[in-house]
C-alpha positions in Angstrom: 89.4 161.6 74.8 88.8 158.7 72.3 92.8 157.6 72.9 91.8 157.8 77.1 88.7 155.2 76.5 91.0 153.3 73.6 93.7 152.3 76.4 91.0 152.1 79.1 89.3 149.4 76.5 92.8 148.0 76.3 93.3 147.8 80.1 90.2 145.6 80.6 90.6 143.3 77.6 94.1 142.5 79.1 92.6 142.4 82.5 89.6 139.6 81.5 92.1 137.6 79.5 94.2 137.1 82.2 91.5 136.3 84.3 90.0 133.4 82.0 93.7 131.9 81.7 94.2 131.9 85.6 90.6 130.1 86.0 91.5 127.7 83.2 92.1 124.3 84.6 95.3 122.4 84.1 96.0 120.2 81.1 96.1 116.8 83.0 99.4 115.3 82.2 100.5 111.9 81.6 99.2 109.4 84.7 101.2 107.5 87.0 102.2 104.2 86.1 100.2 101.3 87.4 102.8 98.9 86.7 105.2 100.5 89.6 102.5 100.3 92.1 101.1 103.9 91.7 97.7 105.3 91.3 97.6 105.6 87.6 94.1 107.9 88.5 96.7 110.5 89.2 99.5 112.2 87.6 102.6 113.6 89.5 102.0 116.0 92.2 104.2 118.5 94.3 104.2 117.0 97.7 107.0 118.9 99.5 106.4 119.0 103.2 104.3 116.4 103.4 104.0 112.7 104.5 106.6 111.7 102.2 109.6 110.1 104.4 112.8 109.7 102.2 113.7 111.2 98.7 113.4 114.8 99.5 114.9 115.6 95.8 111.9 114.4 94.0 109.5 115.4 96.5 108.4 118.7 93.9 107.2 116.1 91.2 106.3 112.3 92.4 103.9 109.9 92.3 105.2 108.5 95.6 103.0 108.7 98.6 104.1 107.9 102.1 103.9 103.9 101.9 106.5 104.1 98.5 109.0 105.9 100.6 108.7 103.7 103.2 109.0 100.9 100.7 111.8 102.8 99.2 113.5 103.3 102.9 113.8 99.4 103.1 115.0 98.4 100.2 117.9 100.8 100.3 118.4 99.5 103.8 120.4 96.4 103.0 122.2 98.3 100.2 123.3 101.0 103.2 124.7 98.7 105.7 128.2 98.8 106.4 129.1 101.1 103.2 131.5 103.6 102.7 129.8 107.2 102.6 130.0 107.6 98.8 128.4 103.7 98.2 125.7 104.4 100.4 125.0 108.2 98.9 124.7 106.4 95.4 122.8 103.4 96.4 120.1 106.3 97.9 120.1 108.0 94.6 119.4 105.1 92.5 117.2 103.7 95.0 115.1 107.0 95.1 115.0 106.8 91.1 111.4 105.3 91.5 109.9 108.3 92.8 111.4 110.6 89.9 108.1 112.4 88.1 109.6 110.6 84.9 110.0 107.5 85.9 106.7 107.2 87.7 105.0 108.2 84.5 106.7 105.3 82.7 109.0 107.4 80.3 112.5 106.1 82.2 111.0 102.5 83.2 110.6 99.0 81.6 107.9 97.0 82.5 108.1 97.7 86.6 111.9 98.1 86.6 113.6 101.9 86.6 115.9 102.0 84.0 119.1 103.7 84.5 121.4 105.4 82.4 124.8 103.7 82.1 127.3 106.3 83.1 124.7 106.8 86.2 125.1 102.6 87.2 128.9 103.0 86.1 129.4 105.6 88.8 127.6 103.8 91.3 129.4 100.9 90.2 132.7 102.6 90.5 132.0 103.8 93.9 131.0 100.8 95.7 134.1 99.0 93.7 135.6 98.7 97.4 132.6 98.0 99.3 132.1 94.2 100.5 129.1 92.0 98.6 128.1 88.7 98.1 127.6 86.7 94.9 124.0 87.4 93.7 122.0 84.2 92.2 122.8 84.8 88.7 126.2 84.8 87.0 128.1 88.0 87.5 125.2 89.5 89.7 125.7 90.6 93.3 123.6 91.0 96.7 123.8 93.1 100.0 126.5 91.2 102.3 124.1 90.7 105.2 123.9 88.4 108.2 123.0 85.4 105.8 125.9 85.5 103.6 128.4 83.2 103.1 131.1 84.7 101.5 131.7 88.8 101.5 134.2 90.1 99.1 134.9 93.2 97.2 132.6 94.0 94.7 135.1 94.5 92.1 136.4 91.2 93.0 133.1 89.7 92.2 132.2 91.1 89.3 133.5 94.4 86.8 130.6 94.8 84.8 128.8 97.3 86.4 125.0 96.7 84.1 125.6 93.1 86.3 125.8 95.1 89.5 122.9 97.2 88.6 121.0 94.5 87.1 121.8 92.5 90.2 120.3 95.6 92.5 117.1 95.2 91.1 117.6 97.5 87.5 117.5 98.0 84.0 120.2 99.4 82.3 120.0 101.4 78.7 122.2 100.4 76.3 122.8 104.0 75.3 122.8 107.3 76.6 120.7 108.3 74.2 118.0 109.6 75.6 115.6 110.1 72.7 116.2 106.7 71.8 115.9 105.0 75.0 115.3 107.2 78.3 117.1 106.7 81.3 117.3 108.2 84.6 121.0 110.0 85.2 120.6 111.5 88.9 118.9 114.7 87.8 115.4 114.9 89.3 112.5 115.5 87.0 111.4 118.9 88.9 114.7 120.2 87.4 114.3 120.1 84.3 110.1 120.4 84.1 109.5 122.1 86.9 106.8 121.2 90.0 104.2 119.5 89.6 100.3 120.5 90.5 100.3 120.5 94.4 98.6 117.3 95.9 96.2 118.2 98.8 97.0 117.2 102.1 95.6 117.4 105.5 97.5 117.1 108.3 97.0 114.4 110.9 95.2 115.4 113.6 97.7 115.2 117.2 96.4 112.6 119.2 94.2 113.7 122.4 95.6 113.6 125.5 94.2 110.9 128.2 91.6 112.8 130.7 94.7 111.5 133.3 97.3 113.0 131.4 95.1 116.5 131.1 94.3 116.1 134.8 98.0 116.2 135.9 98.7 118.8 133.2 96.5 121.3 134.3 97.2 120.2 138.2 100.9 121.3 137.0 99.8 124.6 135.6 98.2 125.4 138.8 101.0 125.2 140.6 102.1 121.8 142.3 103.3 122.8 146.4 107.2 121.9 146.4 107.1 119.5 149.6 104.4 117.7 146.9 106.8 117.8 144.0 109.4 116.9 145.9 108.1 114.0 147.8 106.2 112.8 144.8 108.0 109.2 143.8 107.5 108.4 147.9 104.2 108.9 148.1 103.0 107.1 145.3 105.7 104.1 146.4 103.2 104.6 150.0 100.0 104.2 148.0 101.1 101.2 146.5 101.8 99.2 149.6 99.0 100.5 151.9 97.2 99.1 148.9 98.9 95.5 148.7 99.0 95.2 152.8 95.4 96.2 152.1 94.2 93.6 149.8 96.8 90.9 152.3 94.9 91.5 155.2 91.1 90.8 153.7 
């Protein structure tokens, strides 16, 4: 009998641990990073299926909210234009480095630059080497070949350092790969490697109301419309309108 009430005892010790560990709160991690225009109140949150419009890969653990994908969305715009499929796929990874859980913390950023690992900007490098540019403002540096430009050319005909390139797109570069000594980001997304990221609450916007006119007709549909009515429809409203203008002629 004394075994029975020992595992019984046993059974409900186990039971209430549990219980206090699952009503423990979360160890707040490290905050956002100010400095890249996030809510440093905040660390990174799971957002996945919500407002967030570009970047699905990091969407598990960001700091980016709806406004820093749409942000995000334009810069990679001019980079996109124009590109051979592989240019374009890299320029939407290294663009979308800002909303990697790492980088919006501040661990793989300088200052309010992303920093990226050099075999990451090599390989961009590499596969925009046939894609047309222009000459950036500083030496070596290049710029999206838009509308403006003067002189297009291939980027390797421009420049072959590709820390200029990336430098020139708006990065930092890390001198090593290293990452203890310097972190960088190399195209693997932070939820990958920690996991997601407390979910952020969310409340769906509300659908706009229809107009009492557009209800109206809606449930005049439902009713049933006649088919002479339906048919003759565009007619009709054509006769309305000029009874109404010979009206307003002959005041």
């Amino acid at each position: 009998m004394s075994s029975h009430l020992s595992a019984w005892r046993c059974l409900q010790l186990w039971a209430l641990l549990n219980t206090v560990s699952a009503e423990e709160p979360e160890e707040p991690g490290e905050p956002c990073s100010k400095a890249l225009g996030f809510n440093e109140s905040s660390g990174p949150k799971d957002r996945s299926n919500q407002d967030l419009s570009f970047c699905d890969e990091h969407h598990k653990r960001t700091c980016c909210e709806r406004n820093h994908t749409k942000q995000v969305r334009t810069a990679f715009a001019g980079f996109s234009h124009e590109r051979s499929g592989r240019c374009a796929q890299m320029g939407r990874l290294a663009f979308c480095s800002i909303c990697d859980g790492d980088v919006g913390i501040g661990i793989k950023a300088q200052d309010s630059l992303v920093v990226l690992c050099p075999s990451f900007c090599r390989l961009w490098f590499e596969s925009c080497a046939q894609d047309f540019f222009a000459p950036g403002t500083s030496a070596g540096s290049v710029a999206p070949c838009g509308p403006s430009a003067l002189v297009c050319s291939p980027l390797s005909e421009i420049t072959e350092d590709p820390a200029a390139f990336c430098s020139g797109a708006g990065f930092e570069v890390a001198e090593s790969e290293d990452a203890a000594e310097e972190p960088c980001f190399d195209g693997v997304p932070a939820a990958k490697m920690r996991g997601k990221a407390p979910r952020a609450p969310w409340t769906p916007p509300r659908r706009k109301e229809p107009s009492l006119w557009r209800r109206a007709m809606d449930s005049w549909y439902r009713s049933g419309v006649p088919f002479w009515l339906e048919e003759n429809a565009p007619g009709l409203a054509i006769a309305i309108v000029a009874a109404a203008v010979g009206w307003n002629v002959a005041r």
